[in-house]
C-alpha positions in Angstrom: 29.5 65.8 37.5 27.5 67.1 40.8 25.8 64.2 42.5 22.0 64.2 41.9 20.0 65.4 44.9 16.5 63.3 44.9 13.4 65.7 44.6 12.1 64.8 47.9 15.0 66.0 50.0 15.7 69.0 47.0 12.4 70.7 47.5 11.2 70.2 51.0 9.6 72.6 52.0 12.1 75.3 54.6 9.0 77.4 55.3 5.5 77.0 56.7 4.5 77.9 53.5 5.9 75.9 51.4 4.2 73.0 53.2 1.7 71.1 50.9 -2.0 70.5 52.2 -1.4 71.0 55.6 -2.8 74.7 55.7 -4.5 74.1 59.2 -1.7 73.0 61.2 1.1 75.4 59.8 -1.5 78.4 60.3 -2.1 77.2 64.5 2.1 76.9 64.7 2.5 80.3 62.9 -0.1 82.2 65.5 1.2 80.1 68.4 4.6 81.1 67.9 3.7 84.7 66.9 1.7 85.0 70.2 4.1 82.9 72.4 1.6 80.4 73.0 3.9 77.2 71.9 3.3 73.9 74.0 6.2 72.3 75.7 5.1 69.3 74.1 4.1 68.6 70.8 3.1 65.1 69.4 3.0 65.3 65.1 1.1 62.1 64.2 -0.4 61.3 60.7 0.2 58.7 57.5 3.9 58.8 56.2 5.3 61.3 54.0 2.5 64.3 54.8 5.1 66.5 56.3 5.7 65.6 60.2 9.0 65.9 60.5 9.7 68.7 58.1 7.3 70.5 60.0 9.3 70.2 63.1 12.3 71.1 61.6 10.6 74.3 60.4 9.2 74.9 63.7 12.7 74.1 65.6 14.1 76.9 63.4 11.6 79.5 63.5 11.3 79.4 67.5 14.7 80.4 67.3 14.9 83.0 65.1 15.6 86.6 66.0 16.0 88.1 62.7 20.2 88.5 63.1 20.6 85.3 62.0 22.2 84.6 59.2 20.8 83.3 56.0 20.4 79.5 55.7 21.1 79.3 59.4 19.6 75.9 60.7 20.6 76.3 64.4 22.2 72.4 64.2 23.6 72.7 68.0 19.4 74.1 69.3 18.3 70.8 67.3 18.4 67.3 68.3 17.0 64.2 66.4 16.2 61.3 68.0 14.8 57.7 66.2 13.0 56.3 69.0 12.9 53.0 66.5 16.7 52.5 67.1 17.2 54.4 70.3 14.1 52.6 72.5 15.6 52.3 75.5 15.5 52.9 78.9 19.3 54.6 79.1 18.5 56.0 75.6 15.9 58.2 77.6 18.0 58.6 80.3 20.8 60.2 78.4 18.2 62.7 76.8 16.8 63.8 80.1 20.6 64.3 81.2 21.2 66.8 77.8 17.9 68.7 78.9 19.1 70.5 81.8 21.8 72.0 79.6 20.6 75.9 77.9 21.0 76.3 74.4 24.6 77.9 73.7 22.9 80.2 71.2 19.4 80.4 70.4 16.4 80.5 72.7 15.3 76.8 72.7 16.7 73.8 72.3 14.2 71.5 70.6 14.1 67.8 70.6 12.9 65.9 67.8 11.8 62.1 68.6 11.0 60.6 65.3 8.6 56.5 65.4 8.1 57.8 68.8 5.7 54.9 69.3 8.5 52.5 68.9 9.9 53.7 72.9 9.5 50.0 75.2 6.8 50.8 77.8 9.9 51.2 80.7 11.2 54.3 78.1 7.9 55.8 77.9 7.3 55.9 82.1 11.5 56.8 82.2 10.3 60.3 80.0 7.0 60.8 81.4 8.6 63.7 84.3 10.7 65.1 81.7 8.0 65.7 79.4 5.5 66.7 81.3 7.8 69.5 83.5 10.9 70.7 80.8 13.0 73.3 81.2 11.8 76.7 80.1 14.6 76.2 77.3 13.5 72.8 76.0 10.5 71.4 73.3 9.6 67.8 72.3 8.5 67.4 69.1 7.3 64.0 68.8 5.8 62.1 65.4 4.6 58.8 64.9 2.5 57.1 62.5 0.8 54.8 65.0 -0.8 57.4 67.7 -2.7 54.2 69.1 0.5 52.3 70.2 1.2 55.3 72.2 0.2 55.1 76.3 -2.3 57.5 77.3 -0.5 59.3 79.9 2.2 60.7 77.1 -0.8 61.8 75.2 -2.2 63.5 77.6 1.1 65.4 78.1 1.4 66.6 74.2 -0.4 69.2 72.1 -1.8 66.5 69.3 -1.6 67.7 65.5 -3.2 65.3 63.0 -1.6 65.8 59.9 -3.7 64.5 56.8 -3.4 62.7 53.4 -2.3 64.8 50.9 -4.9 65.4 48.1 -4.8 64.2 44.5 -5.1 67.9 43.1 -2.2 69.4 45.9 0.3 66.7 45.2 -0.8 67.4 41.4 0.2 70.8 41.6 3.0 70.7 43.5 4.3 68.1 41.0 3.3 70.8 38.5 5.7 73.3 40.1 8.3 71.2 40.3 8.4 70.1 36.6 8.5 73.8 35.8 11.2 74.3 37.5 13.3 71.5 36.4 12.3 72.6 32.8 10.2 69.2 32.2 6.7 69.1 30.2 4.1 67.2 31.9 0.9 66.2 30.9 -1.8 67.0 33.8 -3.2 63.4 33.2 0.6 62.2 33.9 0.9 64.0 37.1 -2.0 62.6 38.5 -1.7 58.9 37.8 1.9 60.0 40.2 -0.3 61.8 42.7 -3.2 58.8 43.2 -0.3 56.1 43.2 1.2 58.4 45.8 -1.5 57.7 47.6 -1.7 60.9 50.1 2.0 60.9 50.8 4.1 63.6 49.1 7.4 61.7 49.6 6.4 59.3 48.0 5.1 61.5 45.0 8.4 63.1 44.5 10.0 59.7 44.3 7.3 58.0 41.7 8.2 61.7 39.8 12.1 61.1 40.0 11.2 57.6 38.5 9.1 58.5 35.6 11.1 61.1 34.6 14.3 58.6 34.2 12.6 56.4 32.5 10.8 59.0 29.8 13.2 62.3 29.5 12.6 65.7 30.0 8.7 64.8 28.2 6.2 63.2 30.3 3.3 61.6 29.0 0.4 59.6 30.4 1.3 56.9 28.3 4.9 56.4 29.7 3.4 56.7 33.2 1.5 53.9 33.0 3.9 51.7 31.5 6.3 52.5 34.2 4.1 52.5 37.1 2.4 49.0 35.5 -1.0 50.6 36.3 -4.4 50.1 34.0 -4.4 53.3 31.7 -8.3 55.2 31.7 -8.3 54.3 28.0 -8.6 50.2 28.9 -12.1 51.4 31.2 -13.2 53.6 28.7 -13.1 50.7 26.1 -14.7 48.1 28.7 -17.3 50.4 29.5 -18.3 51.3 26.0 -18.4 47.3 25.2 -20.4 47.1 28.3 -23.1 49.8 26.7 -22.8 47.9 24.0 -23.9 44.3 25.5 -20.2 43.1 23.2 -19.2 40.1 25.4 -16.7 38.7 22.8 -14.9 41.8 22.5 -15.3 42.5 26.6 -13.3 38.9 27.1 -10.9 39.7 24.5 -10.3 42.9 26.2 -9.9 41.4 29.5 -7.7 38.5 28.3 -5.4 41.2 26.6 -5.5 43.2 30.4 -4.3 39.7 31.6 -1.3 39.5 29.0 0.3 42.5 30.3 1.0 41.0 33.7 -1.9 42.8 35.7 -4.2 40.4 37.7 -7.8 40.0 37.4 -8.7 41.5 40.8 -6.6 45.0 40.1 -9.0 44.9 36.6 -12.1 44.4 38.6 -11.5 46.9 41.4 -10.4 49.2 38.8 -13.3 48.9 37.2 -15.5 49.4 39.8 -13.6 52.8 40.7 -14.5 54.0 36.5 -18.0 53.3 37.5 -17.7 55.4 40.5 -16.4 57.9 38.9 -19.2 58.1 36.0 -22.1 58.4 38.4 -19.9 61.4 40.4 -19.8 62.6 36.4 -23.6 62.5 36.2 -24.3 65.2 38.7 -22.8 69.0 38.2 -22.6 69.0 42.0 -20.2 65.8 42.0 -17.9 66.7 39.4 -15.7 67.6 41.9 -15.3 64.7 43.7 -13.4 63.3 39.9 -9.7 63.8 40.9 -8.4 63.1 37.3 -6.4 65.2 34.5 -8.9 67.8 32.7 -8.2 65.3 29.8 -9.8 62.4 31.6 -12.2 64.2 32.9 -13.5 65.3 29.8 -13.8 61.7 28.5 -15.8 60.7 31.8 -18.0 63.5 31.1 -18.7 62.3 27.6 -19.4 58.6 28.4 -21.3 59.6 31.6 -23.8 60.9 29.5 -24.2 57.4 27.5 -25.2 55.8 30.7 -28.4 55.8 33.4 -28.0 55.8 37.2 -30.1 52.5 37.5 -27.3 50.7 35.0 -24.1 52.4 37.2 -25.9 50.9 40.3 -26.1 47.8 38.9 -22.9 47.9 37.8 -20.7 48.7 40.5 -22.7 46.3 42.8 -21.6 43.6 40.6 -18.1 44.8 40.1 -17.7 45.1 44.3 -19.4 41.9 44.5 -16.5 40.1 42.4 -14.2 42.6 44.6 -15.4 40.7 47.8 -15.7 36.9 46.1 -11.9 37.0 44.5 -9.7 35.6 47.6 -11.9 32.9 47.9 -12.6 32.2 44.2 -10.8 29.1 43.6 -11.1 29.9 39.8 -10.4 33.4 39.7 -10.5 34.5 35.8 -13.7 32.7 35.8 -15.3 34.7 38.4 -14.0 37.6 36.5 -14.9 36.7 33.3 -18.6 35.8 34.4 -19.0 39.1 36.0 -17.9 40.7 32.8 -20.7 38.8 30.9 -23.4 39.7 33.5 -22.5 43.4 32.8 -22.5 43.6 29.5 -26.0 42.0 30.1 -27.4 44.5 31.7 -29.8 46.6 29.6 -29.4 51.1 30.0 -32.2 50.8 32.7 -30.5 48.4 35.4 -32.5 45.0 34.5 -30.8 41.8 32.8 -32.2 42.6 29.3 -34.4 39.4 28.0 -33.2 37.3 25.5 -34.4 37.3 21.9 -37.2 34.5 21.7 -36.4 34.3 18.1 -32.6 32.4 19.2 -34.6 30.0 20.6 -35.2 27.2 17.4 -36.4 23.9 19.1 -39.9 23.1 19.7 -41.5 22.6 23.5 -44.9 20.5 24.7 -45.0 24.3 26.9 -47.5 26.5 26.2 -45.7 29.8 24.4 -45.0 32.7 25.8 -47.3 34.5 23.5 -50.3 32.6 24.9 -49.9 33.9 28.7 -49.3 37.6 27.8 -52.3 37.4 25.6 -54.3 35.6 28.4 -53.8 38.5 30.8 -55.6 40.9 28.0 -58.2 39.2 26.6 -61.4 38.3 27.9 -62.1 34.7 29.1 -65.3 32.6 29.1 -66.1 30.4 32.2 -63.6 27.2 32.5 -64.3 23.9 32.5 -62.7 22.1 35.4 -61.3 19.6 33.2 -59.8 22.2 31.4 -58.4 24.3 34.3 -57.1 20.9 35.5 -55.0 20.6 32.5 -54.0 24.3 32.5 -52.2 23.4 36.3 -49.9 20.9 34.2 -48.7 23.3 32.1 -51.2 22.3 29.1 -52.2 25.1 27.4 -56.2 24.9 28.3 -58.6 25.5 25.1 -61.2 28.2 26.8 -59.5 31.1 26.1 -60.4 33.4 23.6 -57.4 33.7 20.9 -55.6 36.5 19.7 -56.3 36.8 15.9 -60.4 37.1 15.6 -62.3 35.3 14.0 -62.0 36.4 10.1 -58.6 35.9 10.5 -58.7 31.9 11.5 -57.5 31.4 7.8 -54.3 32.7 7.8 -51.8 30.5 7.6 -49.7 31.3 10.6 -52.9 30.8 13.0 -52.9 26.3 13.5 -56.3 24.6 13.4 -57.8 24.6 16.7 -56.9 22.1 19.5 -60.0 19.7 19.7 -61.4 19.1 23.2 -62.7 15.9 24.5 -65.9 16.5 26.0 -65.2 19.8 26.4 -68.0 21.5 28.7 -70.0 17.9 29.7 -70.3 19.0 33.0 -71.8 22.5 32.5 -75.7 23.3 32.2 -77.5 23.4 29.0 -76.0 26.0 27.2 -73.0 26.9 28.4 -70.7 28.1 25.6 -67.8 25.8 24.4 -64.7 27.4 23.3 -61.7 26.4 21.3 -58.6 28.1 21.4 -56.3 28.3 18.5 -52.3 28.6 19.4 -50.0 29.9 16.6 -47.5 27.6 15.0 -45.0 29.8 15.6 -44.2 29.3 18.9 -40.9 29.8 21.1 -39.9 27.5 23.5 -41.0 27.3 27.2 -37.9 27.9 28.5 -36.8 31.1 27.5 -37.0 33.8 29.6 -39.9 35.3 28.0 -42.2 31.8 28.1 -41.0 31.6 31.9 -42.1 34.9 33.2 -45.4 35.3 31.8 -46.1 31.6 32.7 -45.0 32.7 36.1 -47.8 35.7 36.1 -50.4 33.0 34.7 -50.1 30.9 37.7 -50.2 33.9 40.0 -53.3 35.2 38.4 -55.0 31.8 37.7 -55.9 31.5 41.2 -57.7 34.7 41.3 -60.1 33.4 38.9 -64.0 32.9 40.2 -66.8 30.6 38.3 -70.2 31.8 38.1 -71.6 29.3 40.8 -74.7 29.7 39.6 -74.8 28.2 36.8 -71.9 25.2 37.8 -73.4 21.8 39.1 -73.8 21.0 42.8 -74.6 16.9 43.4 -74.4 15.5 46.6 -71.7 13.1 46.9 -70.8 10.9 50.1 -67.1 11.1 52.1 -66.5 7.7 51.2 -67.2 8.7 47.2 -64.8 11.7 48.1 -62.4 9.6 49.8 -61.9 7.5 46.4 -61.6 10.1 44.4 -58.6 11.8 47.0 -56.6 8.5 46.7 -57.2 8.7 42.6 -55.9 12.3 42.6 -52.9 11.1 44.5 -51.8 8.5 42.7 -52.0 10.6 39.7 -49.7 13.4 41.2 -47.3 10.5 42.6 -47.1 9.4 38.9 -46.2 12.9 37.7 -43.6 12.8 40.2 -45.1 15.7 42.4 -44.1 13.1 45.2 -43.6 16.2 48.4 -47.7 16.8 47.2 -49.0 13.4 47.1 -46.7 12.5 50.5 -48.0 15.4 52.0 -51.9 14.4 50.8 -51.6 11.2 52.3 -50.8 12.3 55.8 -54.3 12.1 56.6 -57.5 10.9 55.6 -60.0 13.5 54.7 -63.2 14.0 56.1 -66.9 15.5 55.0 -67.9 17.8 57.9 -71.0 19.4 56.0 -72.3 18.7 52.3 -69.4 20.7 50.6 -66.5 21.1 53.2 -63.6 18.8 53.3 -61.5 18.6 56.0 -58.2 17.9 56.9 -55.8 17.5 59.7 -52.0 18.0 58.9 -48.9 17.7 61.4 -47.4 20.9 61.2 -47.3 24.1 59.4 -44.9 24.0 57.1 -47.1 21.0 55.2 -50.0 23.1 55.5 -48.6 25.8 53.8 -47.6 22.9 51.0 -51.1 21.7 50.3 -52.4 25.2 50.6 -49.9 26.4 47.9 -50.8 23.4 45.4 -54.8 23.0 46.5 -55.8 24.1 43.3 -55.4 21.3 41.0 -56.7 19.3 44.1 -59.6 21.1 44.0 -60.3 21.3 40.3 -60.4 17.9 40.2 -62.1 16.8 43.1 -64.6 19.5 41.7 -65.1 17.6 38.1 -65.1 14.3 39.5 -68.0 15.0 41.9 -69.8 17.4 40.2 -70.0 19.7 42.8 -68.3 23.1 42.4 -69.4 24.3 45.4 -66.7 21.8 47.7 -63.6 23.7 49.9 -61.1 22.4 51.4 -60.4 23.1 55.2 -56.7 22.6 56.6 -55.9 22.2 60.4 -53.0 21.9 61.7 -52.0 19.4 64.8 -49.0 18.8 66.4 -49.8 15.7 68.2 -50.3 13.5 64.8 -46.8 14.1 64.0 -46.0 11.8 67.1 -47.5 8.3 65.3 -45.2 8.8 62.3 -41.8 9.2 64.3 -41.2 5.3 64.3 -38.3 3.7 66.0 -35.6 1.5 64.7 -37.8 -1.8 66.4 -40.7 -0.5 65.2 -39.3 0.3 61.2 -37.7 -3.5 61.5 -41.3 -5.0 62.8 -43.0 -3.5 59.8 -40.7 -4.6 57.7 -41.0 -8.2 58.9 -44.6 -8.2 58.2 -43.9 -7.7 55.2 -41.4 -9.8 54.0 -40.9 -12.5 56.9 -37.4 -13.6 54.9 -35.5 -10.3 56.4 -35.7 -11.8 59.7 -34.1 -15.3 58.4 -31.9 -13.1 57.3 -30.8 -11.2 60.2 -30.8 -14.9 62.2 -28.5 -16.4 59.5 -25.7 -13.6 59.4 -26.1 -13.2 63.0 -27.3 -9.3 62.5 -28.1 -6.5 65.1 -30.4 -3.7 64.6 
């Protein structure tokens, strides 16, 4: 029985040719040893397993060639290896600047291969500084590394430098491909590049993950048997997500990932890679993308097929919200949760990017909220002038009874349309004539909470305020401040009972003042309260409006630093109001002997 020979040391490469992905560099060493333009000093630095140190052995052997040579000649006694992680030292360097100055016995060069050259202790790398800057004319470093950083500049400045890269999904594919061939195995092109993107870059490691598979499946390699052996998420598990995505299934999305779970994979590997399938589908949406796909041609048919099911606007979406749960997962202190809740906000989101709205219909139970129904109408129909009672009411979420309703007039019968709200008084403080208006709200309504009710509500109150009066035909009494006053205390004792407490505290800052016959004024300590009353002035207004019976009052706000000064009390001065209030605290604080 011969001894098995691992694929990684059985087919590396002997010529510059045979070197996978690496075109570039083996192309610059070809023409600098064809035009006898070779450095003394070379320094071969890139990620493990691209080819570093077989390319020096190639190059040792080539520089040496004379073409009378015989076949399978390696020139062993022209070629020296040295691990610089195990031979560091300064005597280590010494003793290799002592086996320089000896010529090559047959050969032209003798070359010198230092291998984790940036593992040499800083007294090693000033020791070989001379040496490598001045050789003999018989003598070449080779250096490689996969850390050019740790190395000092003025050994860097001494080498040629050759940045070998990753190798690419599709070369480490198809060199994977050649080697199955020849070892009479059938591979599926999906297999080979689940081995190639594990690999990730290196073909080393490639040929090892190969030599694995293939004990574990036989002389018949399928992606199936791959992924089992590799413990890696197979396409098919995104494919199904992403379909129970499009289809908003968040049952069959949690049963999915639960099952993901059972295998032994962890949530973050299912998130990441889910965020990578999403990647891939929007590269799948554009012909000039499809490239950038480095899968099988049996994935990348599927990806093709469910890229077409989706829009740009949901991928975005999407795969923000997958690398968001990406970037929240070490710090999750309930992980699965955070998975599972980013699973249900995807399969939320509708084909054009948005949250889609939930059906108003789920919603059974009853709300004292005016319906949705009522605002999205309001925004379309025409409206007659307001009474400010009424547009009081409408600032309290009360559905206000001057607006036209949907259904005309005929059609106040059916049985779906309720009887209409009655009005108290409705219009007493308009002109003779002014129209009066009922508004009849259907009986079907949803409740005030659902997404629906809360949105248009949301456009109502934006809008509401851009509603004028005819003030021509609204009342304008005189009134006096101290009338106005009363009826500014009454407003915020009213608020302060509906618990709009910031409002009323805010109202009561200051006591307003009557500058002209309609302009009310008042002084508030800063801006940020300003902005406050400003915000909520309309309700103030309204009913300062109706209980003066003047529509033509505004309110003026000024803002003044200095007044913020009498309400920053001390500790005496909280205890001495206190006191007057209740003279028993200060018994108190004698009897227990207290201190403030």
């Amino acid at each position: 029985m011969e001894p098995f020979i691992v694929s990684a040391r059985k087919y590396r490469p002997q010529t510059f040719k045979d070197v996978v992905g690496q075109q570039a560099i083996t192309n610059t060493l070809t023409n600098a040893i064809e035009n006898n333009r070779l450095a003394q000093a070379l320094l071969f630095c890139g990620p493990r397993g691209v080819g570093k140190t077989t390319c020096a052995r190639i190059l040792a052997k080539k520089i040496n060639s004379d073409g009378t040579e015989k076949d399978g000649e390696d020139f062993a006694f022209n070629v020296f290896e040295l691990d610089a992680a195990s031979n560091n030292s300064v005597d280590d360097i010494r003793n290799l600047t002592d086996q320089v100055r000896i010529p090559p016995q047959s050969g032209k060069y003798k070359v010198y291969i230092i291998d984790e050259v940036h593992m040499l202790s800083q007294s090693a790398f000033n020791a070989f500084l001379k040496t490598l800057e001045e050789p003999p004319k018989h003598a070449i470093f080779i250096l490689a590394t996969t850390e050019k950083h740790k190395i000092i500049p003025t050994i860097l400045s001494r080498c040629q430098i050759f940045d070998f890269k990753r190798i690419t999904v599709k070369d480490a594919a198809n060199y994977l491909k050649y080697i199955a061939e020849n070892q009479g195995i059938e591979a599926e092109d999906d297999a080979l590049h689940i081995i190639a993107q594990k690999a990730d870059g290196a073909m080393r490691d490639a040929l090892s993950i190969f030599d694995r598979v293939v004990s574990f499946s036989g002389k018949h390699l399928t992606r199936k048997a791959v992924t089992e052996n590799l413990n890696v998420l197979d396409y098919d598990t995104y494919f199904k997500a992403t379909d129970l995505i499009l289809g908003h299934d968040i049952p069959g999305l949690l049963i999915l990932f639960n099952k993901t779970l059972a295998k032994g994979f962890e949530g973050h590997h299912f998130i990441t890679g889910l965020a990578s399938h999403f990647r891939d589908l929007m590269v799948c949406r554009y012909p000039a993308t499809v490239e950038l796909l480095e899968v099988g041609e049996g994935a990348k048919k599927n990806y093709l097929e469910q890229a077409q099911k989706t829009s740009q606007p949901f991928l975005l979406k999407a795969t923000d919200l997958a690398n968001d749960c990406d970037l929240k997962y070490k710090a999750s202190k309930n992980q699965r949760l955070l998975v599972e809740l980013t699973l249900m906000k995807l399969a939320s989101i509708d084909f054009d990017g948005e949250k889609k709205n939930l059906d108003s219909n789920s919603v059974a139970e009853e709300s004292a909220l005016a319906p949705a129904d009522y605002y999205k109408n309001r925004s379309t129909q025409g409206t007659a002038s307001p009474s400010p009672k009424e547009s009081h009411n409408a600032g309290n979420s009360i559905a206000p009874s001057h607006v036209q309703p949907a259904q005309s007039v005929d059609k106040a019968e059916d049985s779906s349309v309720a009887p209409p709200i009655p009005t108290e008084k409705a219009g007493e403080n308009f002109e003779a004539g002014a129209p009066k208006l009922n508004i009849n709200i259907p009986s079907n309504r949803v409740s005030g909470l659902s997404l629906s009710s809360l949105k248009t509500k949301k456009e109502h109150q934006l809008n509401k305020k851009e509603e004028t009066l005819d003030e021509s035909k609204l009342p304008k009494s005189p009134f006096t401040e101290a009338e106005m006053q009363k009826h500014w205390t009454d407003f915020v004792a009213k608020i302060d009972g509906e618990g709009r407490k910031i409002l009323a505290s805010n109202l009561q800052t200051d006591i307003p003042k009557l500058r002209d016959d309609h302009t009310i004024w008042i002084e508030l300590p800063n801006k940020t309260m300003k902005k406050e009353v400003e915000r909520e002035q309309y309700d103030l207004m309204v009913y300062l409006k109706e209980k003066l019976n003047n529509h033509s009052i505004k309110l003026k706000i000024t803002v003044n630093e200095d007044t913020a000064k009498k309400f920053a009390f001390t500790p005496q001065e909280k205890y001495e109001k206190l006191r007057e209030k209740n003279p028993v605290i200060d018994k108190l604080r004698q009897e227990f002997d207290l201190d403030l």
